[in-house]
C-alpha positions in Angstrom: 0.0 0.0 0.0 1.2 3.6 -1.0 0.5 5.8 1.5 0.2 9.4 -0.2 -2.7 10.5 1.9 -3.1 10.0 5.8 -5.4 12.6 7.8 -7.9 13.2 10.8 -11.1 13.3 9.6 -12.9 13.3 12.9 -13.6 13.1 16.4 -16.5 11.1 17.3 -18.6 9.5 20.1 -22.3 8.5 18.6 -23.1 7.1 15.9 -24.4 10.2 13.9 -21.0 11.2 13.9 -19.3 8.7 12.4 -18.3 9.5 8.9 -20.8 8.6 6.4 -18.5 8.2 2.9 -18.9 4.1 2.8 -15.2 3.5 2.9 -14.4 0.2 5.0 -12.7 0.5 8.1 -10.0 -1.0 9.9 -10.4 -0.1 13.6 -7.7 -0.6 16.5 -8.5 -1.7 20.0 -6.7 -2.0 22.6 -5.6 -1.3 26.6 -4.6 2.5 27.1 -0.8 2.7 26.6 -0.8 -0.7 24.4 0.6 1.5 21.1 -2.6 2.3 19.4 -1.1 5.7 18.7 2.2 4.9 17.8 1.3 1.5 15.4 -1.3 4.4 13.4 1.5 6.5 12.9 4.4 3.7 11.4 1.5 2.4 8.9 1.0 5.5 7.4 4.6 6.8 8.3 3.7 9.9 10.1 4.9 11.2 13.0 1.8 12.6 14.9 -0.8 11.7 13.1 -2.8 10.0 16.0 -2.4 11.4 19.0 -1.3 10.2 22.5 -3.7 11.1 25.0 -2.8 13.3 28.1 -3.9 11.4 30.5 -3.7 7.9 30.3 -7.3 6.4 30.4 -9.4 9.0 30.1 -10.0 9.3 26.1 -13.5 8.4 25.7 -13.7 9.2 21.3 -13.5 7.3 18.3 -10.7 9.0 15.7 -11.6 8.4 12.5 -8.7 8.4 9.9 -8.7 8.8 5.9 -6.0 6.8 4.2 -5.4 7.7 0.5 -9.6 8.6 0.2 -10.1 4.5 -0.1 -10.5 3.2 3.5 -10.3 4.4 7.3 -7.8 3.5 10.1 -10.3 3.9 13.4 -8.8 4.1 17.1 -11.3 2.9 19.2 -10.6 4.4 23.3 -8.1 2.5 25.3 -9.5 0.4 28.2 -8.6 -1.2 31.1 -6.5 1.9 33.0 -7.3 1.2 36.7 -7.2 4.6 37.8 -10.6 5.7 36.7 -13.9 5.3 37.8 -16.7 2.4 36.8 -18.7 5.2 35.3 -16.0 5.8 32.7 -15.4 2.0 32.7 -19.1 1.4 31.8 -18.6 4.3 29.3 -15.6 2.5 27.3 -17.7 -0.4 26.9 -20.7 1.3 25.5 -18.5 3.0 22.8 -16.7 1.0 21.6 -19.8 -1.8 21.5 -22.1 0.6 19.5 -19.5 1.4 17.0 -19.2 -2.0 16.5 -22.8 -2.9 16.5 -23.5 0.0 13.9 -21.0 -1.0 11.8 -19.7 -4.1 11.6 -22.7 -5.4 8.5 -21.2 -2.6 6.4 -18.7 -0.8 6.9 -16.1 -2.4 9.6 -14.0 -5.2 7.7 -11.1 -5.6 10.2 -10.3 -5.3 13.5 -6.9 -5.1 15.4 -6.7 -6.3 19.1 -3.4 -4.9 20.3 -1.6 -6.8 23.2 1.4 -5.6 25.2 4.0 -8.6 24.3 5.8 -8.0 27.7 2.6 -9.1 29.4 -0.1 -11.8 29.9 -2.7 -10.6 28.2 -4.9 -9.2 31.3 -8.8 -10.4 32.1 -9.9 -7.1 29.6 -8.1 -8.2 26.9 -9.5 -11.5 27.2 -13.0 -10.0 27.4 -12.5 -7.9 24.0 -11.2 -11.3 22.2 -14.6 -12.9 23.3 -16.4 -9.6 22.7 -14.6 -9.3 18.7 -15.3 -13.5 18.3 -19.0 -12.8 19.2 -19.3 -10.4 16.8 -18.3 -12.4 14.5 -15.3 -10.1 13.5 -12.3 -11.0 11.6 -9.5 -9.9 14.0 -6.2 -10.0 13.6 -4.0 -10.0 17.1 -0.9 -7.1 17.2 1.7 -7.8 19.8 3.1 -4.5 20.2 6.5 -3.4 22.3 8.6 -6.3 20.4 11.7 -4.1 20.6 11.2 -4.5 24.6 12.1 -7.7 24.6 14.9 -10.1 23.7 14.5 -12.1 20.3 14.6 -15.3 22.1 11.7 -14.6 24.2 9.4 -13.0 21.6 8.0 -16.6 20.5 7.7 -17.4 24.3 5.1 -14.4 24.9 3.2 -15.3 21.3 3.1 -18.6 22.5 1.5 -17.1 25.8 -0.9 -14.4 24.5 -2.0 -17.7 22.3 -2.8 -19.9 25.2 -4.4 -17.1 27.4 -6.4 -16.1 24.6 -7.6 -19.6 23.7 -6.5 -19.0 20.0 -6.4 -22.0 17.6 -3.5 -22.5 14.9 -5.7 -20.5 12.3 -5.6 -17.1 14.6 -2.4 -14.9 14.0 -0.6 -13.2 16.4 2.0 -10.7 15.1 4.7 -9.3 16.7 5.3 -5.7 16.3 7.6 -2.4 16.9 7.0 0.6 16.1 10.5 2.2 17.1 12.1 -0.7 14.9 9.4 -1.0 12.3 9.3 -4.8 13.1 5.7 -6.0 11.3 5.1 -3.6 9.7 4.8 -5.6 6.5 3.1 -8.1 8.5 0.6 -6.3 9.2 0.2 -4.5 5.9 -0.2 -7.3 4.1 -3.6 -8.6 6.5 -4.8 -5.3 5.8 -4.6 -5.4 2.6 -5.7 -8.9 2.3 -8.9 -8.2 3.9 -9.8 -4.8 1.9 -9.6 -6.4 -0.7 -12.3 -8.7 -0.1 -14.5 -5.8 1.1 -17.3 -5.0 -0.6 -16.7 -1.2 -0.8 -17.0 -0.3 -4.2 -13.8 0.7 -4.6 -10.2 -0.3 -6.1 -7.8 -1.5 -2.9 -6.1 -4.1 -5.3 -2.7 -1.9 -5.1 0.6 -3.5 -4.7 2.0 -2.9 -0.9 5.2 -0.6 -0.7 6.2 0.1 3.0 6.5 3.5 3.7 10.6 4.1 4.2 
Protein backbone atom coordinates (compact mmCIF):
# COMPACT_ATOMS: atom_id res chain seq x y z
CA UNK A 1 0.00 0.00 0.00
CA UNK A 2 1.18 3.55 -1.00
CA UNK A 3 0.53 5.79 1.52
CA UNK A 4 0.20 9.41 -0.23
CA UNK A 5 -2.67 10.47 1.94
CA UNK A 6 -3.06 10.00 5.78
CA UNK A 7 -5.37 12.64 7.83
CA UNK A 8 -7.88 13.21 10.81
CA UNK A 9 -11.07 13.35 9.57
CA UNK A 10 -12.93 13.27 12.90
CA UNK A 11 -13.65 13.06 16.38
CA UNK A 12 -16.49 11.06 17.31
CA UNK A 13 -18.62 9.48 20.12
CA UNK A 14 -22.29 8.48 18.65
CA UNK A 15 -23.14 7.14 15.91
CA UNK A 16 -24.40 10.20 13.89
CA UNK A 17 -21.04 11.22 13.95
CA UNK A 18 -19.31 8.73 12.36
CA UNK A 19 -18.33 9.55 8.93
CA UNK A 20 -20.80 8.58 6.39
CA UNK A 21 -18.53 8.17 2.89
CA UNK A 22 -18.93 4.10 2.81
CA UNK A 23 -15.16 3.49 2.89
CA UNK A 24 -14.39 0.15 4.97
CA UNK A 25 -12.74 0.49 8.10
CA UNK A 26 -10.01 -1.01 9.90
CA UNK A 27 -10.44 -0.11 13.56
CA UNK A 28 -7.75 -0.58 16.53
CA UNK A 29 -8.48 -1.65 20.03
CA UNK A 30 -6.71 -2.00 22.62
CA UNK A 31 -5.58 -1.34 26.61
CA UNK A 32 -4.57 2.50 27.14
CA UNK A 33 -0.76 2.65 26.59
CA UNK A 34 -0.79 -0.70 24.44
CA UNK A 35 0.59 1.47 21.11
CA UNK A 36 -2.56 2.32 19.36
CA UNK A 37 -1.08 5.69 18.69
CA UNK A 38 2.17 4.86 17.83
CA UNK A 39 1.30 1.53 15.36
CA UNK A 40 -1.26 4.39 13.45
CA UNK A 41 1.45 6.52 12.87
CA UNK A 42 4.37 3.70 11.43
CA UNK A 43 1.49 2.36 8.89
CA UNK A 44 1.01 5.50 7.38
CA UNK A 45 4.56 6.78 8.26
CA UNK A 46 3.65 9.88 10.10
CA UNK A 47 4.87 11.21 12.98
CA UNK A 48 1.75 12.61 14.92
CA UNK A 49 -0.84 11.67 13.05
CA UNK A 50 -2.77 9.95 15.97
CA UNK A 51 -2.37 11.44 19.02
CA UNK A 52 -1.31 10.24 22.53
CA UNK A 53 -3.68 11.06 24.98
CA UNK A 54 -2.75 13.30 28.12
CA UNK A 55 -3.91 11.44 30.51
CA UNK A 56 -3.71 7.86 30.28
CA UNK A 57 -7.25 6.41 30.40
CA UNK A 58 -9.45 9.05 30.13
CA UNK A 59 -10.04 9.28 26.13
CA UNK A 60 -13.53 8.35 25.67
CA UNK A 61 -13.70 9.24 21.28
CA UNK A 62 -13.49 7.32 18.25
CA UNK A 63 -10.66 8.95 15.69
CA UNK A 64 -11.57 8.38 12.46
CA UNK A 65 -8.70 8.39 9.86
CA UNK A 66 -8.71 8.77 5.91
CA UNK A 67 -5.98 6.82 4.18
CA UNK A 68 -5.41 7.74 0.54
CA UNK A 69 -9.60 8.57 0.15
CA UNK A 70 -10.08 4.51 -0.08
CA UNK A 71 -10.55 3.17 3.50
CA UNK A 72 -10.32 4.43 7.26
CA UNK A 73 -7.83 3.48 10.07
CA UNK A 74 -10.34 3.89 13.43
CA UNK A 75 -8.77 4.09 17.10
CA UNK A 76 -11.27 2.95 19.24
CA UNK A 77 -10.59 4.43 23.26
CA UNK A 78 -8.13 2.53 25.30
CA UNK A 79 -9.49 0.38 28.19
CA UNK A 80 -8.56 -1.18 31.14
CA UNK A 81 -6.47 1.90 33.04
CA UNK A 82 -7.32 1.16 36.73
CA UNK A 83 -7.22 4.63 37.84
CA UNK A 84 -10.58 5.74 36.73
CA UNK A 85 -13.89 5.34 37.79
CA UNK A 86 -16.71 2.41 36.77
CA UNK A 87 -18.74 5.16 35.29
CA UNK A 88 -16.02 5.84 32.73
CA UNK A 89 -15.40 2.00 32.68
CA UNK A 90 -19.09 1.40 31.84
CA UNK A 91 -18.65 4.27 29.28
CA UNK A 92 -15.64 2.47 27.32
CA UNK A 93 -17.68 -0.42 26.92
CA UNK A 94 -20.70 1.26 25.50
CA UNK A 95 -18.46 3.02 22.83
CA UNK A 96 -16.71 0.95 21.56
CA UNK A 97 -19.85 -1.78 21.51
CA UNK A 98 -22.13 0.64 19.49
CA UNK A 99 -19.53 1.37 16.97
CA UNK A 100 -19.20 -1.98 16.46
CA UNK A 101 -22.79 -2.92 16.52
CA UNK A 102 -23.52 -0.01 13.89
CA UNK A 103 -21.00 -1.02 11.79
CA UNK A 104 -19.71 -4.12 11.57
CA UNK A 105 -22.74 -5.39 8.53
CA UNK A 106 -21.23 -2.59 6.39
CA UNK A 107 -18.67 -0.77 6.88
CA UNK A 108 -16.05 -2.43 9.64
CA UNK A 109 -14.01 -5.24 7.73
CA UNK A 110 -11.10 -5.56 10.16
CA UNK A 111 -10.33 -5.33 13.47
CA UNK A 112 -6.90 -5.09 15.41
CA UNK A 113 -6.66 -6.28 19.09
CA UNK A 114 -3.42 -4.92 20.28
CA UNK A 115 -1.61 -6.76 23.18
CA UNK A 116 1.36 -5.57 25.22
CA UNK A 117 3.98 -8.57 24.29
CA UNK A 118 5.83 -7.99 27.74
CA UNK A 119 2.59 -9.06 29.37
CA UNK A 120 -0.10 -11.84 29.88
CA UNK A 121 -2.75 -10.63 28.22
CA UNK A 122 -4.92 -9.16 31.28
CA UNK A 123 -8.81 -10.42 32.15
CA UNK A 124 -9.86 -7.12 29.57
CA UNK A 125 -8.09 -8.25 26.85
CA UNK A 126 -9.51 -11.51 27.18
CA UNK A 127 -12.99 -9.96 27.36
CA UNK A 128 -12.50 -7.91 24.03
CA UNK A 129 -11.25 -11.25 22.21
CA UNK A 130 -14.61 -12.90 23.33
CA UNK A 131 -16.45 -9.63 22.70
CA UNK A 132 -14.63 -9.27 18.69
CA UNK A 133 -15.32 -13.45 18.29
CA UNK A 134 -19.00 -12.80 19.20
CA UNK A 135 -19.33 -10.43 16.75
CA UNK A 136 -18.27 -12.40 14.50
CA UNK A 137 -15.33 -10.07 13.48
CA UNK A 138 -12.26 -11.03 11.56
CA UNK A 139 -9.49 -9.85 14.05
CA UNK A 140 -6.20 -10.04 13.60
CA UNK A 141 -3.98 -9.98 17.11
CA UNK A 142 -0.86 -7.12 17.18
CA UNK A 143 1.66 -7.78 19.84
CA UNK A 144 3.09 -4.52 20.16
CA UNK A 145 6.53 -3.36 22.35
CA UNK A 146 8.56 -6.26 20.44
CA UNK A 147 11.74 -4.11 20.56
CA UNK A 148 11.17 -4.50 24.64
CA UNK A 149 12.13 -7.74 24.59
CA UNK A 150 14.94 -10.06 23.73
CA UNK A 151 14.53 -12.09 20.27
CA UNK A 152 14.58 -15.29 22.13
CA UNK A 153 11.75 -14.56 24.18
CA UNK A 154 9.40 -13.01 21.65
CA UNK A 155 8.03 -16.59 20.47
CA UNK A 156 7.66 -17.43 24.30
CA UNK A 157 5.14 -14.37 24.91
CA UNK A 158 3.19 -15.34 21.29
CA UNK A 159 3.06 -18.57 22.54
CA UNK A 160 1.51 -17.14 25.82
CA UNK A 161 -0.93 -14.36 24.54
CA UNK A 162 -2.01 -17.66 22.28
CA UNK A 163 -2.84 -19.93 25.21
CA UNK A 164 -4.41 -17.07 27.35
CA UNK A 165 -6.38 -16.07 24.56
CA UNK A 166 -7.57 -19.61 23.66
CA UNK A 167 -6.51 -19.04 20.01
CA UNK A 168 -6.43 -21.96 17.65
CA UNK A 169 -3.54 -22.45 14.86
CA UNK A 170 -5.70 -20.50 12.30
CA UNK A 171 -5.57 -17.14 14.60
CA UNK A 172 -2.43 -14.87 14.03
CA UNK A 173 -0.56 -13.25 16.41
CA UNK A 174 2.03 -10.70 15.09
CA UNK A 175 4.71 -9.26 16.72
CA UNK A 176 5.29 -5.67 16.33
CA UNK A 177 7.61 -2.40 16.91
CA UNK A 178 6.95 0.60 16.09
CA UNK A 179 10.46 2.17 17.13
CA UNK A 180 12.09 -0.73 14.89
CA UNK A 181 9.41 -0.95 12.34
CA UNK A 182 9.26 -4.76 13.08
CA UNK A 183 5.74 -6.02 11.35
CA UNK A 184 5.05 -3.61 9.74
CA UNK A 185 4.79 -5.55 6.54
CA UNK A 186 3.07 -8.10 8.46
CA UNK A 187 0.63 -6.26 9.18
CA UNK A 188 0.21 -4.47 5.87
CA UNK A 189 -0.23 -7.35 4.07
CA UNK A 190 -3.60 -8.55 6.47
CA UNK A 191 -4.83 -5.28 5.81
CA UNK A 192 -4.57 -5.38 2.55
CA UNK A 193 -5.65 -8.91 2.29
CA UNK A 194 -8.92 -8.24 3.88
CA UNK A 195 -9.76 -4.79 1.91
CA UNK A 196 -9.58 -6.44 -0.67
CA UNK A 197 -12.31 -8.71 -0.07
CA UNK A 198 -14.48 -5.84 1.07
CA UNK A 199 -17.32 -5.05 -0.60
CA UNK A 200 -16.66 -1.23 -0.84
CA UNK A 201 -17.00 -0.32 -4.23
CA UNK A 202 -13.77 0.71 -4.60
CA UNK A 203 -10.20 -0.26 -6.05
CA UNK A 204 -7.79 -1.46 -2.86
CA UNK A 205 -6.09 -4.11 -5.32
CA UNK A 206 -2.72 -1.89 -5.11
CA UNK A 207 0.65 -3.54 -4.72
CA UNK A 208 1.95 -2.94 -0.95
CA UNK A 209 5.19 -0.56 -0.74
CA UNK A 210 6.16 0.11 2.97
CA UNK A 211 6.53 3.53 3.67
CA UNK A 212 10.63 4.10 4.24
Amino acid sequence: MIVKKAEHIITAVKPNQYPATGYPEVAFVGRSNVGKSSIINTLVNRKSLARVGATPGKTRQINFYNVNDTFYFVDLPGYGFANVSKDMKASWQNIIETYLYSRKENYLKFIALLVDIRHAPSKDDITMHQWLKGFGLNTLIIATKADKISRSQINVRINDIKKVLQLDSRDKVIPFSAEKRQGLETVWNEIDENLKTADSGTDNDTEIIIPE
